[in-house]
C-alpha positions in Angstrom: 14.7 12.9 26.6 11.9 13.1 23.7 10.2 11.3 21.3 12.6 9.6 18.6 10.3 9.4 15.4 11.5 5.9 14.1 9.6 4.7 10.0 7.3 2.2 10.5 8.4 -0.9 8.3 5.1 -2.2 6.1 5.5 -5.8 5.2 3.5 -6.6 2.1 2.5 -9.8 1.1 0.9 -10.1 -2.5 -1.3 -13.0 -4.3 -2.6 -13.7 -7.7 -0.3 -12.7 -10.9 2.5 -11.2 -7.2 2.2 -14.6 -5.9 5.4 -14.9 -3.6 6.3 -11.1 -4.1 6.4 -9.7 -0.6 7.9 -6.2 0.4 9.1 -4.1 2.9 8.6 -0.4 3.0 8.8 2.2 5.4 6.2 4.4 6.3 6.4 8.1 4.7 5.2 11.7 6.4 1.7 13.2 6.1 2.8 15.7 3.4 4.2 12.9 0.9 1.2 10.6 1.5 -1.2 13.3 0.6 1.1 13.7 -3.0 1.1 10.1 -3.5 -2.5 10.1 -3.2 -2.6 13.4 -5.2 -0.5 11.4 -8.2 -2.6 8.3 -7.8 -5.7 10.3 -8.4 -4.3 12.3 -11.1 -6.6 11.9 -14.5 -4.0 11.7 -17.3 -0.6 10.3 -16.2 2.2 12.2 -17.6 5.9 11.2 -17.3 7.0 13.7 -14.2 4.2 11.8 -12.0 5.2 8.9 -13.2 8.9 9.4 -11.8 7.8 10.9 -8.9 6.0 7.9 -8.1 9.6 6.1 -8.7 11.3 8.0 -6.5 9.1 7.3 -3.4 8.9 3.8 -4.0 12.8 4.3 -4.4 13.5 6.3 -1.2 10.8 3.5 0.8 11.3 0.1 -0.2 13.5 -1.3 2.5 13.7 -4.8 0.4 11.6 -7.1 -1.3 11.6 -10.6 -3.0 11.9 -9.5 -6.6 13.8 -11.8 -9.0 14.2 -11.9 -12.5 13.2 -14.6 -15.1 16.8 -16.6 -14.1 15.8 -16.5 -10.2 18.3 -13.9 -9.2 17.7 -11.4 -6.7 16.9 -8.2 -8.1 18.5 -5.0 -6.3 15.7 -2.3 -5.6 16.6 0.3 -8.1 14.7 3.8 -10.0 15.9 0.9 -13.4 14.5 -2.1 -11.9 11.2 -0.6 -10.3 10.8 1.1 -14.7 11.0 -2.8 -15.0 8.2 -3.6 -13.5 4.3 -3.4 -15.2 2.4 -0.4 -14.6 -0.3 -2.8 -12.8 2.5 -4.5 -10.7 3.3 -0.7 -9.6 -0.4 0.0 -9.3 -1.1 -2.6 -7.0 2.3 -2.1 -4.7 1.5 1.5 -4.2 -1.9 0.6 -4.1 -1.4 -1.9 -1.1 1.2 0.6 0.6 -1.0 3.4 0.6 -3.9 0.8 2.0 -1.5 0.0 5.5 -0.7 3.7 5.6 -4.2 5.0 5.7 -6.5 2.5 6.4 -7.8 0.7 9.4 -5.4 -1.6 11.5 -5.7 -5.3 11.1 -7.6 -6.0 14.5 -10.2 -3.2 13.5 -11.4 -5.2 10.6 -11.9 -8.7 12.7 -15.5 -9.7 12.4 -16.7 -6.9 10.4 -20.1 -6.8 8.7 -18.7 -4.3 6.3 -21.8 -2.3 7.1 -24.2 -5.0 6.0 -27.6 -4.2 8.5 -28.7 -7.6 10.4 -31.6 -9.5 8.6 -34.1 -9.7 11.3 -36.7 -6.4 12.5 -35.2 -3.9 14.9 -36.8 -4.8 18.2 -39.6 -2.6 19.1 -40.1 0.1 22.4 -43.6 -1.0 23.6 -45.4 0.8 26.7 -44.8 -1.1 29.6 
């Protein structure tokens, strides 16, 4: 009996122009997350990162809340995610990438975000 790798499922919830978008998406292995991040950092887009891009947004999304301008459901698709605005992609892979790689939720709680405290350092006096 071993270890069964099972994806992690991402639930991603969106605000501002996504308001009510929320998806699902499974977790991808080291190898692809260091290409994704490659193609995000990539200087001038070309159409072959572009569609790879697609496809792992493709091969990941488990579901989401997508509907078109008549409020029907719309199936995730390589057609339906070319539907979408680059800066509605941006901000998906964007947020995907953010739960893959960065700190949990619980690390975060009460987090100074390295601000220093606004009082003097207390002093080591002879005693």
């Amino acid at each position: 009996m071993g270890y069964r790798k099972v994806p992690r499922i991402y639930t991603l919830e969106f605000d501002g122009e996504l308001t009510g978008l929320v998806v699902r998406i499974k977790s991808i292995k080291f190898g692809k997350i260091r290409r994704l991040i490659a193609l995000m950092d990539e200087d001038g887009k070309d159409v072959e990162l572009m569609n790879q891009i697609n496809a792992f947004l493709v091969d990941a999304i488990v579901s989401w809340t997508l509907q078109d301008e008549n409020g029907t459901d719309v199936e995730v698709s390589s057609e339906s995610i070319d539907e979408l605005d680059f800066d509605e992609i941006m901000e998906i892979v964007n947020k995907w990438l953010d739960c893959m790689t960065g700190p949990g939720p619980e690390l975060g709680k009460g987090s100074s975000s390295g601000a220093t405290f606004p009082g003097q350092p207390l002093t080591m006096e002879a005693l």
